[in-house]
C-alpha positions in Angstrom: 102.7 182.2 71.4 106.4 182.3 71.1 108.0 181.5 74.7 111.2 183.3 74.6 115.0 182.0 76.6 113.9 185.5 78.3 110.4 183.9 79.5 112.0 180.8 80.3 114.2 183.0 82.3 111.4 184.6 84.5 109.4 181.6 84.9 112.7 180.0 86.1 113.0 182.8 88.7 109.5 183.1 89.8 109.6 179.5 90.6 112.8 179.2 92.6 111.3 182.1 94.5 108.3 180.2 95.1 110.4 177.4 96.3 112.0 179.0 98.2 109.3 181.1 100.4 107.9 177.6 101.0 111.2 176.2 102.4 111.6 179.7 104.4 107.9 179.1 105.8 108.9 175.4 106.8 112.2 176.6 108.6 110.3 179.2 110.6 107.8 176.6 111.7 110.4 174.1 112.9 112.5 176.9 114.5 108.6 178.5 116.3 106.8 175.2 116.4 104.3 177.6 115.3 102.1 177.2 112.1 101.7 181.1 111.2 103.3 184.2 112.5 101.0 186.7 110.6 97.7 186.9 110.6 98.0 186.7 106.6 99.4 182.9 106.9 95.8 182.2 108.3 93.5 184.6 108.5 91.1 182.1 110.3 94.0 180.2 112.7 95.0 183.7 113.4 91.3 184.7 114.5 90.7 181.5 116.8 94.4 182.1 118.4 92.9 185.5 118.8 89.9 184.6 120.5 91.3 181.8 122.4 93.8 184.0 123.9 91.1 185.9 125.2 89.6 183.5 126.7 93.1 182.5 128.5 93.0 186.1 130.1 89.6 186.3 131.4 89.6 183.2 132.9 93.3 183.4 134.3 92.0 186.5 135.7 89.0 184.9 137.1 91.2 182.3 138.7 93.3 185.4 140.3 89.9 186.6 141.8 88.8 183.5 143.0 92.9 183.3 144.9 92.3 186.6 146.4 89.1 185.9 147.3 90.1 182.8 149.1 93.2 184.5 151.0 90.3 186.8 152.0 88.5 184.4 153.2 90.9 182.2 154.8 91.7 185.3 157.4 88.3 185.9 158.2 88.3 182.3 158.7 91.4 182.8 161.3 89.7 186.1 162.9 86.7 183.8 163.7 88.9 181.0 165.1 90.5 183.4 167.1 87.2 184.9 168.6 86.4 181.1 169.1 89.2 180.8 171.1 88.9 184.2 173.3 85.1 183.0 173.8 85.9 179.5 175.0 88.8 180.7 177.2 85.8 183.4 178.8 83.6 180.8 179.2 86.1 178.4 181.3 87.0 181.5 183.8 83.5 182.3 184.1 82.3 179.0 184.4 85.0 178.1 187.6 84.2 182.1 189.2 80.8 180.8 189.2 81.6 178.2 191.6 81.5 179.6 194.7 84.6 179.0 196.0 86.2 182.3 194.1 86.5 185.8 195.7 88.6 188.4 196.3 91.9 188.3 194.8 90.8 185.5 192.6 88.3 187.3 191.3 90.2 190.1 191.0 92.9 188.0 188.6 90.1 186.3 186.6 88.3 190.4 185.6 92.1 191.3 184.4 92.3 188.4 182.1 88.5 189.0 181.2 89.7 192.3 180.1 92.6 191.9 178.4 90.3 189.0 176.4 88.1 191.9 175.6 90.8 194.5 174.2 92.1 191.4 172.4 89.0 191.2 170.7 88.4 194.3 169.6 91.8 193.8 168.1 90.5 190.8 166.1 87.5 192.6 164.8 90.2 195.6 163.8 91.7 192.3 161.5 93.1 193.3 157.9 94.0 191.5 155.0 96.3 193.0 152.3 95.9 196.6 154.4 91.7 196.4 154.0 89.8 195.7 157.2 87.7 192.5 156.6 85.1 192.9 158.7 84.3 197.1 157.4 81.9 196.3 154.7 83.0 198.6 152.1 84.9 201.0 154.1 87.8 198.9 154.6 90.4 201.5 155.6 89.0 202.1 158.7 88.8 200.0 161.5 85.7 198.5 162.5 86.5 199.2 166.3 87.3 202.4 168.7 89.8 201.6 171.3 86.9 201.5 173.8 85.0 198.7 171.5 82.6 201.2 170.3 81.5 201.0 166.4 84.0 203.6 164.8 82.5 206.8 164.8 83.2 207.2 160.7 80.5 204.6 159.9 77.7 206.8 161.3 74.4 206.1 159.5 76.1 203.5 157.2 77.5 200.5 159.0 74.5 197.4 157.8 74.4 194.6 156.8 72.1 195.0 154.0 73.7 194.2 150.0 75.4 197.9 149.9 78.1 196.5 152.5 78.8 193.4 150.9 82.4 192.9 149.0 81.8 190.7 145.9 84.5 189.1 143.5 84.1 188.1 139.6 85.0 184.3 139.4 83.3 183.5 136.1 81.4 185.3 133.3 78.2 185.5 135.9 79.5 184.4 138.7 80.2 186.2 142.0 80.9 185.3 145.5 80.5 187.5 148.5 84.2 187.7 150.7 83.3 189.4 154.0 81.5 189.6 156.9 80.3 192.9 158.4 81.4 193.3 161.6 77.9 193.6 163.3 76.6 189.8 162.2 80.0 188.7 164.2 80.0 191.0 167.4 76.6 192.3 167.3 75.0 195.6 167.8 73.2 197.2 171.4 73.1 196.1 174.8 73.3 192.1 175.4 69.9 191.0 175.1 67.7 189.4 178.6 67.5 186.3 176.9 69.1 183.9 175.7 66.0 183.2 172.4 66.5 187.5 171.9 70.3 187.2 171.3 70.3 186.6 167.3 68.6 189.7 167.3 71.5 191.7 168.1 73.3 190.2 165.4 70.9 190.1 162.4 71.4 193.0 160.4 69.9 196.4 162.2 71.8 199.8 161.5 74.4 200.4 163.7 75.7 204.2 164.3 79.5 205.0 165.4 79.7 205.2 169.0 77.5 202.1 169.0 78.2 199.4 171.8 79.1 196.0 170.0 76.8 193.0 171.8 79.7 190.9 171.9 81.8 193.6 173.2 79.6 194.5 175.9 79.1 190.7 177.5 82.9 190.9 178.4 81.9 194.2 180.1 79.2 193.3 181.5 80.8 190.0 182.8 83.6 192.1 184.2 81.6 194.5 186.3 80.1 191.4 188.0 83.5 189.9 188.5 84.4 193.4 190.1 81.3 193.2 192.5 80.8 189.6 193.2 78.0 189.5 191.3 76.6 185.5 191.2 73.6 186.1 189.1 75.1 188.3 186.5 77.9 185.6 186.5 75.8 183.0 185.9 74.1 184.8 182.9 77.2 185.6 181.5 77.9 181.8 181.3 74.4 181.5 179.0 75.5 184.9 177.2 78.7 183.4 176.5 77.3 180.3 175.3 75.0 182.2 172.9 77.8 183.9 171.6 79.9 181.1 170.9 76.3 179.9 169.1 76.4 182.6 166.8 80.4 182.9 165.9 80.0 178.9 164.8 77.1 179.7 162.6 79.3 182.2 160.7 82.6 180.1 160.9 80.1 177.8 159.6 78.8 180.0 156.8 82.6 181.6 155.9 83.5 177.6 155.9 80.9 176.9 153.0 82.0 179.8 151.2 84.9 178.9 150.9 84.0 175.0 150.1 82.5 176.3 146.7 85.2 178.8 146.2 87.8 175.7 146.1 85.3 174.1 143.9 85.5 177.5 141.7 89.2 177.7 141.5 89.1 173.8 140.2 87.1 174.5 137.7 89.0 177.6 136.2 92.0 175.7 136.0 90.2 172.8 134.2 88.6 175.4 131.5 92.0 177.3 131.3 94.3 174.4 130.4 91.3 172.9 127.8 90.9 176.7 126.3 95.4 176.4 126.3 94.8 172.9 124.7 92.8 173.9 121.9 95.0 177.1 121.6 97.8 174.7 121.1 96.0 172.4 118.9 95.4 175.8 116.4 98.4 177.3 116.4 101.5 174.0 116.9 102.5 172.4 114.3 103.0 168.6 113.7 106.7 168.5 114.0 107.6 165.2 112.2 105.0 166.4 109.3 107.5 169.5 108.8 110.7 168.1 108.9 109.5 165.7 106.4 107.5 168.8 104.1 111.2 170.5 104.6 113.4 168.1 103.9 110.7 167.7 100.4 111.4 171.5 100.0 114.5 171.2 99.9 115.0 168.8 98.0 112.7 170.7 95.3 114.5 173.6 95.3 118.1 171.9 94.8 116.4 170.4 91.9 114.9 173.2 90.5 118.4 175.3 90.8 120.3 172.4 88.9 117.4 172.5 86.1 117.8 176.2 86.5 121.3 175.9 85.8 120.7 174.0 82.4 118.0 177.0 81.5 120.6 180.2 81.5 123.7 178.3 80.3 123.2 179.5 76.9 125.1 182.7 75.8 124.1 185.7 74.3 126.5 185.3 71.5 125.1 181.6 71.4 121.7 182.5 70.3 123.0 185.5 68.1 125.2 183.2 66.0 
């Protein structure tokens, strides 16, 4: 085959553009740290990037889940300290109206502050987080409460606490975690039970209708009228319902604080998986930067040597090769 100056020519061309993509490709990669920028570069880098960036988002958003979930928690947490609170305060006033030397105007003080404990906790179990009402089962925009402490009337025939009123959160690929408490496993449901063995009754799990007296509700009451009639021996069992109460808000503190115990364990986790999933993401797609400065400083070097033997190739004339 006869290789023609006009071959030599081409060749010489192709080449130098071939040097020069290469020395382009290097540049981007120490400008991006990045080894591809089309999935062409690396069809299989650009796949992994793909699916590792997936990953990123599902478990970022599981991690966003498990926050909100927390923040959820961590007010129910606070509405049950609160009813803690309101109980123990009850339980002192009751405890010194019991001891004989209270009546009349004493009395008369300690129903007031009884009462305004009441109203103060139907306000608690009217708590909201983020504008839902925590402790509405599904139906968070409405309150759990009437003014009077009566189970709101819109929750007729639906307010349980069976699985269809329990709010769950996504904080893995099968992973959930239930965030509230119905209202009736904190203040009950019905009149406040004879005794004291009867009282986790009220509070575990039958249907409640609106217009419904709330258990815990109706201890303040009842502990009031007594108050207002000198009652001893419905003081004195408001002291054990009282008691019994406080029994059963603990064993949901108690059951909100494990939630939230495995919760923080949750959130740990995520964070672990999503900087090794960023790791690997990292390891795929950055490039070694001292490895391509050196490759580019090769490049160029083999392209400044190719355009001075390029320069030797087309010095010949036309007239040159005619004469």
């Amino acid at each position: 085959m006869r290789v023609t100056n006009n071959m030599l020519i081409n060749n010489m061309v192709y080449n130098l553009n071939q040097n020069l993509k290469t020395m382009e490709k290097l540049q981007y990669q120490q400008a991006t740290g990045k080894k591809f920028r089309v999935p062409s570069d690396d069809p299989i880098g650009a796949s992994k990037s793909l699916k590792f960036n997936t990953d990123i988002s599902k478990l970022e958003q599981y991690h966003r889940n498990a926050e909100d979930a927390m923040s959820w928690m961590n007010d129910t947490e606070v509405a049950l300290g609160e009813i803690g609170e309101v109980l123990k305060r009850a339980y002192e006033l009751t405890v010194d109206a019991a001891n004989g030397t209270k009546e009349g105007e004493d009395l008369k003080k300690i129903k007031e502050e009884i009462d305004q404990l009441k109203d103060h906790l139907v306000q608690i179990g009217n708590t909201t987080y983020a504008g839902r009402h925590i402790f509405s089962g599904y139906k968070t925009d409405m309150p759990l409460f009437n003014e009077d402490g009566t189970y709101n009337s819109d929750f007729t025939g639906d307010l349980q606490l069976g699985e269809d009123e329990v709010v769950t959160y996504n904080v893995g690929v099968s992973e959930t975690v239930e965030v509230n408490i119905v209202g009736m496993k904190v203040f009950g449901v019905g009149e406040v039970p004879e005794k004291p063995e009867d009282f986790e009754d009220a509070f575990s799990g039958h249907t409640g209708d609106g217009g419904d007296a709330a258990t815990l509700i109706k201890v303040f009451e009842d502990l009031s009228t007594a108050l207002e009639e000198n009652n001893t021996e419905d003081i004195q069992t408001a002291i054990g319902n009282l008691q019994s109460s406080q029994e059963q808000v603990l064993s949901v503190r108690a059951e909100v604080g494990a939630k939230m115990n495995r919760l923080e364990l949750t959130e740990k986790k995520l964070g672990t998986q999503i900087n090794n999933v960023k790791e690997l993401l990292s390891y795929n797609e950055d490039v070694d930067m001292a490895e391509v400065i050196m490759n580019l400083n090769v490049a160029e070097n083999v392209y400044t040597s190719s355009l001075m033997t390029g320069a030797k190739i087309i010095q010949p004339t036309l007239v040159q090769f005619l004469s």
